[in-house]
ZAFILUM-488652 format. One record per residue (C-alpha): residue in one letter; y, z, x. Coordinates in steps of 0.2 Angstrom, whole numbers, plus 5000, padded with zeros to 4 digits. Layout:
AYZX...
//
This chain:
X500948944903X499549094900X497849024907X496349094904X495549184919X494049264909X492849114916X493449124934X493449314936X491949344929X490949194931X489049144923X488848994936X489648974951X489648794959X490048794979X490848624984X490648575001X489648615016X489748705034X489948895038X491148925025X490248885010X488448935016X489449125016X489849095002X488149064996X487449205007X488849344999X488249274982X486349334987X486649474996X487649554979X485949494967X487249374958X486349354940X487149204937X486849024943X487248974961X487548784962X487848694979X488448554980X488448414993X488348234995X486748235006X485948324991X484348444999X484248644998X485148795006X484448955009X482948894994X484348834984X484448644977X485948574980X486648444969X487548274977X488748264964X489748384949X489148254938X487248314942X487848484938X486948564922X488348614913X490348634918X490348794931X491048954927X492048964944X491848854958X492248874978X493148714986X492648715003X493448545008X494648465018X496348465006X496248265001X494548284996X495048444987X496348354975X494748234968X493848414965X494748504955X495348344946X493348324942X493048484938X494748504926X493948324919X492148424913X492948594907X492748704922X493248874922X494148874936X494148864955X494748934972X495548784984X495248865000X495848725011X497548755017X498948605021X499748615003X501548664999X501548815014X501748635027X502948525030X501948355024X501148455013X502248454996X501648274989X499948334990X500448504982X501048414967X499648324965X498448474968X499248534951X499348374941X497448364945X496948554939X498148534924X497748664911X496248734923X496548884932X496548864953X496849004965X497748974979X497748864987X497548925004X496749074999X495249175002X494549174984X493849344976X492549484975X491849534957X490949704962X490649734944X489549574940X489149524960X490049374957X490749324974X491849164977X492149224996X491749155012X491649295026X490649445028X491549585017X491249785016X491249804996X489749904988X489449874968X490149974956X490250014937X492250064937X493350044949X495249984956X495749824958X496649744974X497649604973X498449544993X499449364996X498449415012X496649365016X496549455031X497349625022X495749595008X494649615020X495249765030X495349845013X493549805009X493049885025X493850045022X492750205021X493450295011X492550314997X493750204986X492850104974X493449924971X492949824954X493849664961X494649584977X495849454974X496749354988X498049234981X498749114994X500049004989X500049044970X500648854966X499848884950X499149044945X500249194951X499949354958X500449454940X499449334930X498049364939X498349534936X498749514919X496949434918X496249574925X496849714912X495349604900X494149704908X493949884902X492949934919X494649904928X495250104931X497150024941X497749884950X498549894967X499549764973X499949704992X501549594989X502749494999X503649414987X503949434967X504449254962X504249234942X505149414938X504749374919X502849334924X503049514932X503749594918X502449534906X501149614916X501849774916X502149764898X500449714896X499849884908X500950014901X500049954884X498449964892X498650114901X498450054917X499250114932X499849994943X500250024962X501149924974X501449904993X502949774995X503349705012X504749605019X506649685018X507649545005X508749415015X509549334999X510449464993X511249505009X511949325007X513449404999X514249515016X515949555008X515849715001X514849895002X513649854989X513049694997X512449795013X511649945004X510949804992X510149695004X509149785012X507449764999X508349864985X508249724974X506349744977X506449924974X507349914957X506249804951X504649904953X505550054947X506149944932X504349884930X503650064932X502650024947X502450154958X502750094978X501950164993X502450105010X500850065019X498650045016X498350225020X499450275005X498850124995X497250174995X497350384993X498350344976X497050194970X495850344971X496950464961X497450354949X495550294947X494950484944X496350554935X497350404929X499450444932X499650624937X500850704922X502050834935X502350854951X501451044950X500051064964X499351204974X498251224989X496951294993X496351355012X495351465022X496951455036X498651515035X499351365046X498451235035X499451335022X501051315032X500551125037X500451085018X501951165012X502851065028X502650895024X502750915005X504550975008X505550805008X504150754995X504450734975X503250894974X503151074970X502251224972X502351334957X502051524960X500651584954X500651654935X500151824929X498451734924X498051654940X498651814948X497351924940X496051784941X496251744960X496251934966X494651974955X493951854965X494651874983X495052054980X496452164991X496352095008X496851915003X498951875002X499151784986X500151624985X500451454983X499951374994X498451504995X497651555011X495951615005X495351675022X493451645027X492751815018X491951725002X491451595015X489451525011X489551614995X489851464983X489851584967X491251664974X492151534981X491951414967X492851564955X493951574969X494351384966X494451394949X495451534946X496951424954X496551294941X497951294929X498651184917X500551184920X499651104940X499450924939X498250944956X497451074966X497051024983X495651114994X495851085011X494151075021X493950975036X492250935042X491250945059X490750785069X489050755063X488350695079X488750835091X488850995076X487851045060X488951025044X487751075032X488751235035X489951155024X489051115010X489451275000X491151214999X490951034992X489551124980X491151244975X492351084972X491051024960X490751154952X492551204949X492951024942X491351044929X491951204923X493751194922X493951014920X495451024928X496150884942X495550954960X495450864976X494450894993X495650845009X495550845026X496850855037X496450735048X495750565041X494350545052X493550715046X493250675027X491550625029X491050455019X489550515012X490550685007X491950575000X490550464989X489650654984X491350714979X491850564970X490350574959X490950734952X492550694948X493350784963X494650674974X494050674991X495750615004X495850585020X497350655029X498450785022X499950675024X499150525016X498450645002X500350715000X501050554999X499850484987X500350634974X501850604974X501550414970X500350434958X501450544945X501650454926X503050314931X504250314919X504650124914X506350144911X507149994900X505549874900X505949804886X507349734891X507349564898X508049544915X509449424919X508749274930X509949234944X510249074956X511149054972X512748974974X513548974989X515248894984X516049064981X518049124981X518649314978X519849374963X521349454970X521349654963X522449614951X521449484943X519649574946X520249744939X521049634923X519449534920X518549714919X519849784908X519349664896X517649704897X518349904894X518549964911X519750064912X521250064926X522750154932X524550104925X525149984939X526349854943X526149704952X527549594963X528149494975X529949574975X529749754979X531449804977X531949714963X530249794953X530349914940X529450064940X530350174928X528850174917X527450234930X527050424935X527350474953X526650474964X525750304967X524850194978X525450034988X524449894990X524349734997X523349594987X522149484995X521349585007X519249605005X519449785014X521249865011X520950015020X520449935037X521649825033X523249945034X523649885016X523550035005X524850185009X524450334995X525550494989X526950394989X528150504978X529650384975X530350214971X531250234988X529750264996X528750134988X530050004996X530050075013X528250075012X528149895009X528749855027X527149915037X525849805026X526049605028X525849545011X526649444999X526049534983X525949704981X525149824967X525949974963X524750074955X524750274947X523750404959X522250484947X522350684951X521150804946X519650714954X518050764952X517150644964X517150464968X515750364966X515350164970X514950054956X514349874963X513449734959X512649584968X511649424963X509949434971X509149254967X507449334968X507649494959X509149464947X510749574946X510449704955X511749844950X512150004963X512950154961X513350284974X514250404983X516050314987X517750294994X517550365012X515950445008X514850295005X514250235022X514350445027X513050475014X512150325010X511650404993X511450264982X510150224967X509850064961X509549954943X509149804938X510449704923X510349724909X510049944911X510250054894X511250204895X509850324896X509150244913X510950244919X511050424916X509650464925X510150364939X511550464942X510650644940X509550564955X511250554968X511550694978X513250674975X512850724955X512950904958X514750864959X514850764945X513750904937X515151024942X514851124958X515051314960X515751354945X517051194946X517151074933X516150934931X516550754927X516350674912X514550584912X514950484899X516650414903X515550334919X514250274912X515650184897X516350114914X514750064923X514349984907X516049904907X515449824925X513749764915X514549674902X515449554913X514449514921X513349484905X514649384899X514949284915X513049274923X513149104927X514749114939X514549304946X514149324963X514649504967X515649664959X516449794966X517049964959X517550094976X518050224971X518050254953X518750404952X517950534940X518750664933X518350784919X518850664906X519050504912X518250354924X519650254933X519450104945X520650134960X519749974967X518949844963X518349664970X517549514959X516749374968X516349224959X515849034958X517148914962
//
């Protein structure tokens, strides 16, 4: 069900149910931010707080609240929300805790929900939230946000990562703090969903631990990518559920959050790994919205700042573009001779407290094929040195950024010299101000245009099932067949003399049936150029079936193709680097089911196994097509067979320059 937050998030009238410390900070957050709207205590002893009537009852009430803050025990909180649901409440936050997240707690939670019905609830066992936009506060601690006109929104399952957030100093402006406990009811993407309504919202990042309702997800990055608006997310927690499934390669590589990964990409939500990140691409993508390459340049007045910038780019999704015959001419007209042009750009200190000459110094590197110019300027301690010294340079940034219009930042290398009333100035004029070069880098790289690859596609909802057996080879690569995968000539016996193999091309490979990992096992024997051979073979593996199988020559590479039910994420498909490369390299990309051909394709340009595939030093490639026919192969069984599919996989599928074979393959499946 779609609820409508409008009435919550940006509440007229606010009631606050309950008494004691928590409510009264509520109340006190509410004045402090010159809420406009009505503040309405409530409390059966009746009286005033902090000049405020309080009302005994909701039925005293005026009118049905807006929002409303449940600061009561959880039995008491049930009757609330049932009596607010009852007169057309907008909605409320259940702070009290003791619902579904306790043992004893699940009866309660039901009735918690039966009671709000179609009324929206967050939590419970949640914080509440901070409108910056309107001063509409349902919060009850002390916070550090400041009110704004525009601005990112935060979303945690965290209360306690809300408020470090609000306290950052930064410069970051925040439009909403949203903390969404339990999420019985109303979910962490339709809160955001809620939050794409309001036009002052610039990007929404998102602290997740787990994604529950994927279709809930998808909708909100439907929504988003309609809208325009960037989302950002940091995702904790490695997946357990999908390393259920320990059989195979893929279930390893697989369970260790790419699920989680594969969705985000899927979604085209663009994932950093900790706060610091989260909040240097919240301010990018609230100045400059998604950046549209990966181009920068830098700009600094010292060769080893230079260095340090080009250093921890290097394993990043960034580039430095030399400089062009325009920016050339522009930049030594400004510097002159005894500047070293480049990029990154070492200015020297020469133009130094000459802002006319250091902002056409600036904006000479400006150029359209960059997507960011960083200037690197650290600034003095203000209580032992003077940094008015300084100020030419954030006068140039701002100058450069009115004049050229272009996307420029202000970082310092180290966090804690970024000033916050510097960051606040620069922010004002359009300039990014970072703190920390390698937070600043890594924000970049995040902030590029994500490219939602197959969202319009509906994802493929999984379950668990642990009553689970494995298809020998000869069954698993048969059910594939079917499906279009295509496998070598082969024969499979129990009676290895008496087979006949007059119609298969030597040499081949001998294998015994029934084992999860042959080669470990001693069960496969390759290169075996005769029947002979074959049969003397078949004495060193204890089987009692075998499959004889042609050898594919001419290989171009070898690549995994796997697949694993993830309850939480769906099916998650990998494809890699295989045979006896695939633990070597660990070069693996991952998909959700159902994937188009075009995101497979640029799945595999992103292995570093595909400059192989590409064809290598002048050697042929393999035929891109042919695997993505065969991974798609995969895809459709399992489309066809969702509900009994635990786990697929093809290692190796040989790849030549015409064809995609499976030499292996292993289906588990449902009993």
């Amino acid at each position: 069900m779609t609820r409508d937050l409008s009435r919550l998030l940006r509440p007229r009238s606010i009631a606050i149910v309950g008494g004691g410390a928590w409510c009264d900070a509520v109340i006190s957050q509410l004045l402090k931010s010159d809420y406009g709207g009505a503040i309405w205590p409530v409390h059966p002893k009746g009286g005033e707080v902090r000049k405020i009537s309080v009302y005994k009852a909701l039925s005293d009430l005026p009118n049905a609240p807006d929002a409303a803050f449940i600061g009561i025990n959880r039995l008491a909180t049930i009757d609330t929300v049932n009596a607010l649901a009852a007169m057309g409440a907008g909605g409320a936050v259940c702070f009290a805790s003791g619902f579904a997240e306790v043992a004893d707690g699940q009866t309660l939670n039901t009735q918690l929900l039966a009671a709000a019905g179609d009324m929206p609830i967050l939590g419970p066992n949640c914080y509440g939230m901070i409108n910056n936009l309107d001063g509409a506060l349902l919060w009850p601690d002390q916070h550090g946000c400041t009110p704004v006109t525009s601005g990112v929104a935060i979303l945690t399952q965290s209360s306690n990562i809300a408020i470090n957030l609000t306290m950052q100093a930064r410069a970051l402006p925040i439009s909403y703090v949203i903390t969404c406990g339990n999420q019985e009811q109303t979910t962490q993407a339709q809160i955001a969903l809620g939050l794409l309504d309001d036009p002052r919202v610039t990007a929404i990042g998102l602290h997740i631990e787990g994604f529950g309702d994927t279709a809930a997800w998808q909708t909100l990055a439907r929504a988003a990518h309609a809208k325009n608006i960037p989302l950002v997310a940091l995702k904790v927690g490695k997946s357990t559920q999908a390393q259920a499934a320990t059989i195979s390669h893929t279930a390893s590589l697989a369970g260790s959050g790419a699920g989680a990964s594969a969705l985000l990409k899927r979604l085209g939500i663009a994932r950093v790994d900790d706060l610091s990140t989260l909040i240097e691409t919240l301010k990018i993508l609230h100045v400059t919205g998604p950046l549209a390459n990966t181009n920068i340049a830098t700009i600094s007045c010292s060769g080893g700042e230079a260095s340090l910038a080009a250093d921890l780019a290097h394993d990043l999704d960034l580039t430095f573009p030399p400089l062009n015959k325009s920016q050339h001419t522009a930049l030594f007209n400004a510097l002159g001779p005894k500047v070293t042009l480049a990029n990154p750009l070492d200015y020297h200190t020469y133009i130094w407290r000459d802002t006319g000459a250091m902002t056409a110094a600036f904006s000479a590197m400006i150029d359209p094929v960059l997507a960011l110019t960083l200037l690197i300027v650290d600034f003095p301690r203000a209580d032992r040195c003077d940094p008015s010294d300084w100020d030419c340079a954030v006068q140039a940034a701002l100058e450069t950024r009115a004049q050229t219009g272009g996307n420029i930042a202000m970082v310092a290398t180290l966090p804690e010299l970024m000033p916050e009333p510097v960051a606040h100035r620069l922010l004002a004029g359009g300039v990014i101000p970072f703190n920390g070069l390698r937070d600043a880098l890594h924000a970049t790289s995040h902030a590029q245009s994500q490219t939602a690859a197959d969202l319009d596609l509906d994802l493929i909802q999984a379950t668990q099932n642990d009553d689970s057996h494995l298809l020998n080879e000869v069954q698993a690569k048969s059910a594939l067949a079917e499906h279009g995968l295509q496998i070598p000539a082969n024969i499979a016996t129990s009676e290895i003399t008496k087979a006949d193999m007059s119609h298969l091309h030597f040499p081949v490979a001998l294998k015994g049936t029934g084992f999860a990992h042959k080669t470990e096992a001693g069960a496969v024997i390759l290169n075996l150029p005769t029947q002979q051979s074959v049969i003397d073979a078949a004495t060193h593996i204890d089987t009692d079936t075998f499959l004889i199988e042609e050898m594919i020559t001419d290989t171009v590479a070898e690549l995994l193709v796997g697949i694993v039910k993830d309850p939480v994420h769906g099916f998650v498909l990998t494809i890699g680097a295989g045979g006896i490369l695939t633990e070597l390299l660990n070069d693996t990309t991952s998909l959700l089911l159902p994937s188009s051909k075009n995101a497979l394709k640029q799945s595999l340009k992103s292995l570093k196994i595909s400059a192989l595939l590409e064809g290598y030093r002048g050697k042929l490639g393999a035929d891109l097509d042919a695997i993505i026919d065969a991974i798609l192969a995969v895809q459709n069984y399992v489309l066809a067979n969702a509900d009994k599919v635990e786990e697929i996989e093809i290692n190796p599928l040989i790849c030549t320059a015409s064809t995609a074979i499976a030499a292996d393959a292993l289906i588990r499946i449902t009993k």
